[in-house]
C-alpha positions as CSV (number, residue, x, y, z in Angstrom):
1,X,38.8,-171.9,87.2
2,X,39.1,-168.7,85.8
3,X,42.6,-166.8,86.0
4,X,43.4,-164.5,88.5
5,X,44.7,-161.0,87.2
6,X,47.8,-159.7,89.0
7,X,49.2,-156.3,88.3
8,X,52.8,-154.8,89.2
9,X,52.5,-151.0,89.8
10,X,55.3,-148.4,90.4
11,X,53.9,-146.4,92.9
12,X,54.7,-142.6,94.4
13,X,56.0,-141.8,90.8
14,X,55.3,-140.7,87.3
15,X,58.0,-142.5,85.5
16,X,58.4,-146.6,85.1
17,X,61.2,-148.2,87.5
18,X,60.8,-145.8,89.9
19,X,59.1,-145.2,93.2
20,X,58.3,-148.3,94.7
21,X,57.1,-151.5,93.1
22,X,53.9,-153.3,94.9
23,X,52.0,-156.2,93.7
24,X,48.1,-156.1,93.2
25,X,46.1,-159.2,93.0
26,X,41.8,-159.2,92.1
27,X,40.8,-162.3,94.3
28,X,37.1,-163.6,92.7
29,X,37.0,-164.6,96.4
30,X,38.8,-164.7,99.9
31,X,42.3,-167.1,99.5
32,X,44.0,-169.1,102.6
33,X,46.8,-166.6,104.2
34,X,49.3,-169.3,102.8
35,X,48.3,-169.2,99.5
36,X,48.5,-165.4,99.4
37,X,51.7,-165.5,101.6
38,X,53.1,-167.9,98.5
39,X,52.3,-165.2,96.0
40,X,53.8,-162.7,97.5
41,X,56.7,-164.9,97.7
42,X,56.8,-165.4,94.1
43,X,56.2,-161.8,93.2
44,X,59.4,-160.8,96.0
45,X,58.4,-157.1,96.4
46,X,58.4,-155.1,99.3
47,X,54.3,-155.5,99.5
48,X,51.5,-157.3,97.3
49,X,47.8,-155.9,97.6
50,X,45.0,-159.0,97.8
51,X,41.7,-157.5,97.0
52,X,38.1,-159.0,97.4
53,X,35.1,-156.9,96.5
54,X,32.4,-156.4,98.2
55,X,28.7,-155.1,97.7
56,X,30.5,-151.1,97.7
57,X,33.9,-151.6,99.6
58,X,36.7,-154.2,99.3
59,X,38.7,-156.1,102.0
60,X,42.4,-155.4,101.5
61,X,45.4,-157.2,102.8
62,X,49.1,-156.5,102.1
63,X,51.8,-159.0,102.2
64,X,55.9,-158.5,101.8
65,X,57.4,-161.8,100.9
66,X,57.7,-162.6,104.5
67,X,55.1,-162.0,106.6
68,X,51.5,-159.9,106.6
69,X,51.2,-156.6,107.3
70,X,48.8,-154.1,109.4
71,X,49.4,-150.7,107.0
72,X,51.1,-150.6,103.5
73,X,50.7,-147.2,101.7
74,X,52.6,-147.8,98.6
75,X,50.4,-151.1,97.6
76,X,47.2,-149.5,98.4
77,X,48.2,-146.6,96.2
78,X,48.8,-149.5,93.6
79,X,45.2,-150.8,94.4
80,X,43.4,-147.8,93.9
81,X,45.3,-147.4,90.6
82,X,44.4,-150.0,89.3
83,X,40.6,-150.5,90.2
84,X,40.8,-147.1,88.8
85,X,42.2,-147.8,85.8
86,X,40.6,-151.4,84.5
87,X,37.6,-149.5,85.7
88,X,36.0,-152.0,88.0
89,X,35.6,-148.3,90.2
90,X,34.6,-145.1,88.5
91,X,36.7,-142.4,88.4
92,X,34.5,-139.7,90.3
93,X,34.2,-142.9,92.9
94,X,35.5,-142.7,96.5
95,X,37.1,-146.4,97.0
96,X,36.7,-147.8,100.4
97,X,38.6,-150.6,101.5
98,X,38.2,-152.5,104.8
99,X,41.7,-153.4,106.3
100,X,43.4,-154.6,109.5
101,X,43.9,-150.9,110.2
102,X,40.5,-150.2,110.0
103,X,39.0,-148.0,107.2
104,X,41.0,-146.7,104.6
105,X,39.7,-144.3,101.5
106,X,41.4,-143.5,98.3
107,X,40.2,-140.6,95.9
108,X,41.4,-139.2,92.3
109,X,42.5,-135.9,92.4
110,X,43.8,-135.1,88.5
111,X,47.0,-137.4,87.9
112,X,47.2,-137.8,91.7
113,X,45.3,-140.2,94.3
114,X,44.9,-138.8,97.6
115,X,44.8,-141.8,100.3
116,X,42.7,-141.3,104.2
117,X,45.2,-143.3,106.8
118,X,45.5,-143.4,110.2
119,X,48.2,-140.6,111.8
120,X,50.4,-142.5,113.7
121,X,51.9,-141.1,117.2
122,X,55.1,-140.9,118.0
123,X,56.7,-140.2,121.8
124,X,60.2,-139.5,122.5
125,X,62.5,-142.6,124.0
126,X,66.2,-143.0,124.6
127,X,68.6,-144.6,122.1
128,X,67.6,-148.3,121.3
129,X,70.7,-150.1,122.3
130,X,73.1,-151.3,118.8
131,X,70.4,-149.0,116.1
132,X,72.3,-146.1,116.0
133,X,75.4,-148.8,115.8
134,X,73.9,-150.6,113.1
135,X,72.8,-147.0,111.1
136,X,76.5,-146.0,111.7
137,X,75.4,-142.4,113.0
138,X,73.8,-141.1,116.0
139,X,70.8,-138.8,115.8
140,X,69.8,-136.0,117.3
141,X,66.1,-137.1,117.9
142,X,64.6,-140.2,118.7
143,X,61.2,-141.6,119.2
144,X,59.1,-144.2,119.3
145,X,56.0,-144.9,116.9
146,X,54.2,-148.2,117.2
147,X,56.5,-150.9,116.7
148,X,59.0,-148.5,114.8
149,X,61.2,-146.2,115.9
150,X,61.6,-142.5,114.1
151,X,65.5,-141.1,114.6
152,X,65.5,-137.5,113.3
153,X,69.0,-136.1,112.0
154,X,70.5,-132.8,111.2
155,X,70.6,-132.5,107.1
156,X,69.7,-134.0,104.3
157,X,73.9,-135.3,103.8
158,X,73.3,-137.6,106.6
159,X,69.7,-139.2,105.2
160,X,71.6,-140.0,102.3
161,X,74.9,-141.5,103.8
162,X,73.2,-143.6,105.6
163,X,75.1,-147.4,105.4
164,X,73.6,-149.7,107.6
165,X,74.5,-152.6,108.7
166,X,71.2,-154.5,107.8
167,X,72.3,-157.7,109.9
168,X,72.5,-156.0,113.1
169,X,69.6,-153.6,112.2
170,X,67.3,-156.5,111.7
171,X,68.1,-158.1,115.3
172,X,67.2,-155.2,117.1
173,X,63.4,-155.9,118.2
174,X,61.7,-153.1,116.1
175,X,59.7,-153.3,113.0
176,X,61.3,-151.2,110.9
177,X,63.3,-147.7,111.3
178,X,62.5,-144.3,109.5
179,X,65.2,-142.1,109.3
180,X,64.2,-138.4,108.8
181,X,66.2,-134.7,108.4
182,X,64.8,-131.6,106.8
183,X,64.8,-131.3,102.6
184,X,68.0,-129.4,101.2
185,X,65.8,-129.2,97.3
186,X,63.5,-126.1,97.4
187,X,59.9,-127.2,96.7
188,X,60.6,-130.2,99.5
189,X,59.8,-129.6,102.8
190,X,62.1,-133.0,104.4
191,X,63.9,-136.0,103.4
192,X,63.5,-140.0,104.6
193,X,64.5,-142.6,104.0
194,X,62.7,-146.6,105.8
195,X,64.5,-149.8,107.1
196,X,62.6,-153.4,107.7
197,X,65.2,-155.8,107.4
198,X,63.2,-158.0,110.7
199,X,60.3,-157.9,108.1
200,X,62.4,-159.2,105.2
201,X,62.8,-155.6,103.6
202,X,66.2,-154.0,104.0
203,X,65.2,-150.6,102.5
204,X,61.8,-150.0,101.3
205,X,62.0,-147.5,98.3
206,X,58.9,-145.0,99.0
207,X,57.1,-146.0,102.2
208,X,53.5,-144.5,102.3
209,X,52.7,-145.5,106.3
210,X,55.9,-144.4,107.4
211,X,54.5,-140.9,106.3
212,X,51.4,-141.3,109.0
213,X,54.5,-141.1,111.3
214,X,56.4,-138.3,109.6
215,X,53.7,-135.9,108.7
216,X,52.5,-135.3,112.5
217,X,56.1,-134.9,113.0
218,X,57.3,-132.5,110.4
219,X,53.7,-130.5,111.1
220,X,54.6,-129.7,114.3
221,X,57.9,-129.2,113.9
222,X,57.4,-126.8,110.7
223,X,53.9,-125.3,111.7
224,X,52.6,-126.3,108.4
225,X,49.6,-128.7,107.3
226,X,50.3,-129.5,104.1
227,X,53.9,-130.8,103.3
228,X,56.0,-132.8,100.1
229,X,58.4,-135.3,101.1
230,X,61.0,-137.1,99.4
231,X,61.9,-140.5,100.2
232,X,65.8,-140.7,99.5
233,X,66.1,-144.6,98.2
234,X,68.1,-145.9,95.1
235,X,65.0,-145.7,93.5
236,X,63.3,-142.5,95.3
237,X,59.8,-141.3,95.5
238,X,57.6,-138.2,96.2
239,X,54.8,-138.7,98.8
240,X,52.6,-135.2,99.6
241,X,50.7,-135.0,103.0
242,X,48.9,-132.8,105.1
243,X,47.1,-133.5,108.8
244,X,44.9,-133.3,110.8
245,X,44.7,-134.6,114.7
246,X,44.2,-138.1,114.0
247,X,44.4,-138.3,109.9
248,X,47.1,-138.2,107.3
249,X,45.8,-137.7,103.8
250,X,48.8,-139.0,101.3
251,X,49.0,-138.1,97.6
252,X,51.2,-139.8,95.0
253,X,51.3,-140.9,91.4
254,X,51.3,-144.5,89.7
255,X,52.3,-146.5,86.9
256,X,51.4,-149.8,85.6
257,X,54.5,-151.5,84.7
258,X,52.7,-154.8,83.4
259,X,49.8,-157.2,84.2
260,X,49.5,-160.9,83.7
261,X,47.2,-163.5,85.6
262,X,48.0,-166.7,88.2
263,X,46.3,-169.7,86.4
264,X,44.9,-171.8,89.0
């Protein structure tokens, strides 16, 4: 059998090593969920992209080394990048991919890909009992989106001294936590940072669906559509957005950091 190229890709950056690191695999053909689960294992980032083409779309799934996932932003950045780039998808093209949350676009815009998800609601709910324990700091704001929660804080100081106890944090029933404040930097408009330890991922360096949550948020809060966010990780990452009712259209950057091929 032919090998199977597999691609790691810095995504939500310009420069190598930063941003966040996803995994992107061209499948000739649809694999069992445990062989992809295994690769994703192997490859031990936060997400790895499985692609299979079809007659003017591809099916998409995303994987972290744990588990599979609805929405992953940061891989399907990666994706796009790299049909992009091998050019197995012109340039000019509009690339479709069929996921479990439904239809997802990606389109090259200069040195930038803008990506079409889903805007993700968000309502407001009392305290989850031991998260702001295991975050070590209670916020002003908190809500509920999906199966995550969003806790909103005063400044940008508190994003960023953040130390949580990822133990406790991960036994707390949610899927992950964003933690959001407005930007300190001119030129940025807030700050976030994402925790998943119950999905194997105790910070996730630039997380693109946690922005289908933040950018309703921060547009109603700031009255603006369009909006440049800064994801405060070790490794830190610029995601721009703008809404609309029921869309968030993400931009970011990406860069091939190597390429190699699973022999089967």
């Amino acid at each position: 059998m032919s090998p199977i190229p597999l691609y790691q890709v810095d995504s939500f950056t310009n420069q190598p090593f930063k941003g966040n690191p996803a995994g992107v695999c061209l499948l000739p053909e649809a694999k069992p969920e445990r062989w992809m689960q295994d690769v994703a294992s192997e490859m031990n980032l936060s997400e790895t992209a499985f692609l299979v083409k079809n007659s003017d779309s591809f099916d998409l799934r995303w994987f972290t080394p744990r588990t599979e996932v609805d929405l992953c932003g940061h891989a399907t950045l990666a994706a796009a990048h790299i049909l992009w780039q091998t050019g197995l998808v012109p340039l000019e093209e509009t690339i479709r991919f069929h996921t479990r949350s439904g239809l997802l676009t990606a389109d090259k815009k200069g040195e930038w890909i803008e990506l079409n998800f889903p805007a993700r609601r968000y309502s407001p709910v009392p305290e989850a009992e031991g998260v702001s324990d295991a975050l070590g700091k209670n916020p002003d704001e908190t809500y509920q989106s999906g199966d995550c929660l969003l806790y909103v804080y005063r400044s940008e100081a508190d994003i960023r001294a953040l130390t949580p106890d990822f133990a406790a944090l991960g036994g707390c029933g949610f899927h992950g936590v964003i933690v959001t404040a407005p930007a300190a930097a001119p030129g940025i408009d807030f700050i976030s940072r994402f925790f998943a330890p119950a999905i194997g991922i105790n910070e996730d360096p630039v997380t693109g669906s946690s922005h289908c949550t933040l950018a309703p948020y921060w547009r109603e809060r700031l009255h603006q559509d369009a909006l440049t966010g800064f994801q405060a990780s070790a490794r830190g990452g610029i995601v721009k957005v703008r809404s609309s009712a029921d869309r968030v259209y993400l931009s970011g950057q990406a860069v091939t950091i190597f390429s190699t091929a699973i022999q089967e």
